[in-house]
Steps between C-alpha positions, in 0.01 A plus 500: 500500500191357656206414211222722481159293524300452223148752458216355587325869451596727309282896498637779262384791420202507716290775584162538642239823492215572678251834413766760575777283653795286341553280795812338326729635202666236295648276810709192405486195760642168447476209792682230442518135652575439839511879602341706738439856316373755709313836416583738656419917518258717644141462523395623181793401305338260357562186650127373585371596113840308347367187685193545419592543153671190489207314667254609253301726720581789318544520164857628264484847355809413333760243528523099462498224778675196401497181665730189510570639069140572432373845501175476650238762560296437776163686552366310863709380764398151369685522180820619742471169711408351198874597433619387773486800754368470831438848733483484912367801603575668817116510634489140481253378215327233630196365626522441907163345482622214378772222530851538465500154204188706344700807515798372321309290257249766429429461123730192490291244675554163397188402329394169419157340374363852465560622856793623724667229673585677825730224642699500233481892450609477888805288435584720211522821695685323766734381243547866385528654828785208592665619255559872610601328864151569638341215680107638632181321474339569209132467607556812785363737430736809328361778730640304814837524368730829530621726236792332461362166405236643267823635287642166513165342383448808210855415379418128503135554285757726244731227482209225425489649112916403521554864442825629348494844635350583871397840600547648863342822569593619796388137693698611813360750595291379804735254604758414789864466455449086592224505207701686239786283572252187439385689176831564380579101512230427265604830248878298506379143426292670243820699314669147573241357281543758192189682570556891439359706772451845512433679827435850600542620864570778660699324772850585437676266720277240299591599168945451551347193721348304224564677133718405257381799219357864524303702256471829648199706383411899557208701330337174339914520286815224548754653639728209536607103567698384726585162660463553889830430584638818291315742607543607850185621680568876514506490139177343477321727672632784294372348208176404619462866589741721321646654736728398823309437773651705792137629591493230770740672716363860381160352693690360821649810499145688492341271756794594711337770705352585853132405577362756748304273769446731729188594335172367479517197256336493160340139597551333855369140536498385889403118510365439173426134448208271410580143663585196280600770244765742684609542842492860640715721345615890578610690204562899495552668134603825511532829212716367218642209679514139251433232790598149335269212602819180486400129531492196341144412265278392744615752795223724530628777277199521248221401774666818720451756219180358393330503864649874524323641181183334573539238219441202813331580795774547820324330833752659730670837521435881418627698251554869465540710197709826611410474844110437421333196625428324173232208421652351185248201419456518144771649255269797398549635859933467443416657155324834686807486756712563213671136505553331164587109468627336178466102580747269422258318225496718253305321267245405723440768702693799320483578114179471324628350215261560224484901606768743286797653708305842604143347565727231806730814605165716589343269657601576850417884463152388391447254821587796657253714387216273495326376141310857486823736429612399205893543409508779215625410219794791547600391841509156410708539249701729700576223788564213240761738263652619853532080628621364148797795497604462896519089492592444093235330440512298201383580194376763617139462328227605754265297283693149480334229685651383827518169446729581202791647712781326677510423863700772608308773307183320645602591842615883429118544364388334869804741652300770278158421615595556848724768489225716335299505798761670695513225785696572828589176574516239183582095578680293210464137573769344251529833244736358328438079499537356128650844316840555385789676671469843285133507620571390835739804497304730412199427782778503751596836368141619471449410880781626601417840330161496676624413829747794528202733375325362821273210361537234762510146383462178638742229213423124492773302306626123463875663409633602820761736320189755382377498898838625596545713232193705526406477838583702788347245752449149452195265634593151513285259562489068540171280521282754478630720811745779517848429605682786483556895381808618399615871403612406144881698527790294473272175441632267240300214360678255693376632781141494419569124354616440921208670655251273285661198518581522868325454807562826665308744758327779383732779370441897506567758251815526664657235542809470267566185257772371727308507799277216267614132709247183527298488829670234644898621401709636818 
């Protein structure tokens, strides 16, 4: 019988209210030396406030924390590290202004005769970085350096306190498969060191690929541990969801349908471009059709979408909104064309965080209308009751703030906003980055719903298997041009994996995946 490793944390009990909320119910956690624990559960289960619970951002309604023995209550996140608990965040919480040594030292120069000795607080974050595997030059500046490495370096600055217990939230989320592989090298030294680590994704793949325990959360409750290797996937998802997740063929099923294209198209872009940015590209979208924009980051799929709603400024090309010349330079002219865009930065360019649920879910109907026609108060709460019902929003409190909810229920309220101005053609760019699979579900559903009601849609995603799920055509496109089109019927990932990856000729709607062969094969 293999020995369980000792606790290094121990929660019980804990449970956390806000005004009109219980974001968790009396959840027990224990990570233990050596382990990699993952969270996991739907956005809004109540993963995020758990962490931040035992990182002293929020504070315990109930419950006790006890560390290494000691039950400790800790009211700042500087009586957590204090502890011994170090949190990487997924937006990276550093400063690229400065060095990567004055990044990982930051607070822990070495000091001497009443000053910071910066070549020894240089040799000290080298030191620290060495020993994560990570050999950089610590007076570069951070910003030059990609995601990837900044994780590395935010792990290292964690580890300079010798932490006991390491936090992950979500820290691969805007990385490549090489750089998660590199990040996963440093999470193993670390559980080969003792250090407890507890890491939240939403990466499934990722979770059997590096996790030796799982709590599984749902409604802010536990609803059970596991260690990864007894409990097979399928499983996991019912429990992070309560209920078996068959939906996902329910949706291929829906998106399943004929697209009539012999009539005018909703949107037809002929040779839209703006040079150094994105070659010329033709894209038709016509009523209720999903197109899929495929590619790798980097391709051109968010710099397409973005020059087609007026967001950038296209240099080349036309574009036509139901067979009407349009002049889409600014997103307020999309906006009167009916077209909706939810960006793929949510944060930055989506929610306004310190607004409640109904003031962020009106605020499209009001652009709309022009500061002068004010929403009623009837009809607004009319539209936000109607949004919160048909996407589950959760909790379902009109007033709570935005920045209180979880990912997922972030992006139905940005779903909301849009949908309430009755758009004819609405672009997702990356609906469903960073949220769990029950969430992710239920968009897909929701889009799929609209489409066959005859909202057409034009779907940006990094997971291949949503493009092909929901689409009925698929735009791929490589280094910022378009490569290819393909009617989505019959196409499996695989094949979309072999249209990216290779060098082929361009490739119509019709063309079938086994006609897909490199330009230079026989």
């Amino acid at each position: 019988m293999t020995e369980v490793p000792p606790a290094v944390v121990e929660m019980r009990g804990i449970s956390v209210e806000f005004p009109g909320v219980k974001a968790l119910d009396n959840v027990d956690v224990t990570l233990r030396a050596g382990e990699v624990h993952t969270l996991m559960g739907e956005n809004g289960a109540g993963k995020s406030t758990l962490i931040k619970a035992l990182t002293g951002v929020y504070s315990v309604s109930a419950g006790t924390i006890v560390v290494a023995g000691e039950e400790r209550v800790f009211r700042s996140t500087a009586d957590a590290q204090a502890a011994g608990i170090s949190t990487v965040y997924q937006e990276v919480n550093l400063c690229t202004n400065l060095s990567v040594g004055e990044n990982v030292m930051l607070g822990h120069e070495v000091r001497r005769l009443g000053g910071i000795d910066w070549r020894a607080t240089h040799r000290e974050a080298a030191r620290h970085l060495s020993a994560l595997g990570v050999t950089i030059d610590t007076h570069s500046a951070l910003g030059s350096h990609s995601i990837a490495v900044q994780q590395l370096v935010a792990i290292s600055r964690a580890m300079v306190t010798d932490a006991r217990v390491l936090v992950l939230d979500e820290p691969t989320s805007s990385l490549d498969r090489g750089e998660v592989e590199q990040l996963f090298a440093v999470v193993r030294d670390l559980r080969g060191r003792g250090v407890a680590i507890l890491f939240v994704t939403h990466f499934l793949d990722q979770v059997y690929e590096i996790s030796d325990r799982l709590t599984v959360l749902r409604n802010g409750r536990l609803v059970s541990e596991h260690l990864a290797s007894e409990l097979p996937r399928g499983e996991l998802i019912a429990k992070m969801i309560g209920r078996e997740l068959d939906e996902l063929d329910a949706i291929s099923r829906a998106a399943d349908r004929d697209i009539d294209r012999s009539a005018i198209p909703v949107l037809r872009a002929a040779g839209v471009g703006r040079k150094g940015v994105l070659e010329p590209v033709d894209v038709d979208v016509y009523d209720g059709e999903v197109v899929g924009i495929a590619g790798l980051l980097g391709s051109g799929r968010t710099e397409l979408v973005r020059l087609l709603y007026g967001a950038d400024r296209a240099d080349a090309g036309d574009v036509a909104v139901r067979g009407t010349n349009a002049r889409i330079t600014n997103p307020r002219h999309a906006i009167d064309r009916k077209i909706a865009f939810s960006s793929e930065d949510r944060r930055a360019e989506g929610i306004i965080a310190d607004l409640t649920v109904a003031e962020n879910m009106v605020l499209g109907v009001q652009a709309q209308r022009g500061a002068l026609r004010k929403i009623g108060k009837a009809e607004q709460d009319a539209i936000v009751d109607e949004y919160i019902a048909a996407l589950g929003i959760r909790p379902a409190n009109p007033n709570a703030l935005l920045k209180n909810l979880s990912g997922g229920n972030q992006q139905k309220v940005l779903l909301a906003r849009w949908l309430a101005t009755a758009p004819q053609l609405l672009i997702l760019d990356e609906p469903t980055r960073g949220i769990d699979v029950g969430a992710k579900a239920d968009i897909q559903r929701k889009v799929a719903e609209l489409s066959a009601q005859g909202l057409s849609v034009i779907f940006i995603s990094s997971e291949l298997e949503e493009v092909v799920r929901i689409s009925q055509r698929i735009v791929v496109l490589r280094d910022r041009r378009k490569i290819s089109e393909l009617d989505s019927s019959g196409i499996q990932v695989d094949d979309l994996v072999e249209v990216i990856a290779q060098e082929a000729p361009s490739i119509t709607a019709e063309t079938s995946p086994s006609q897909l062969k490199p330009e230079n094969a026989a």
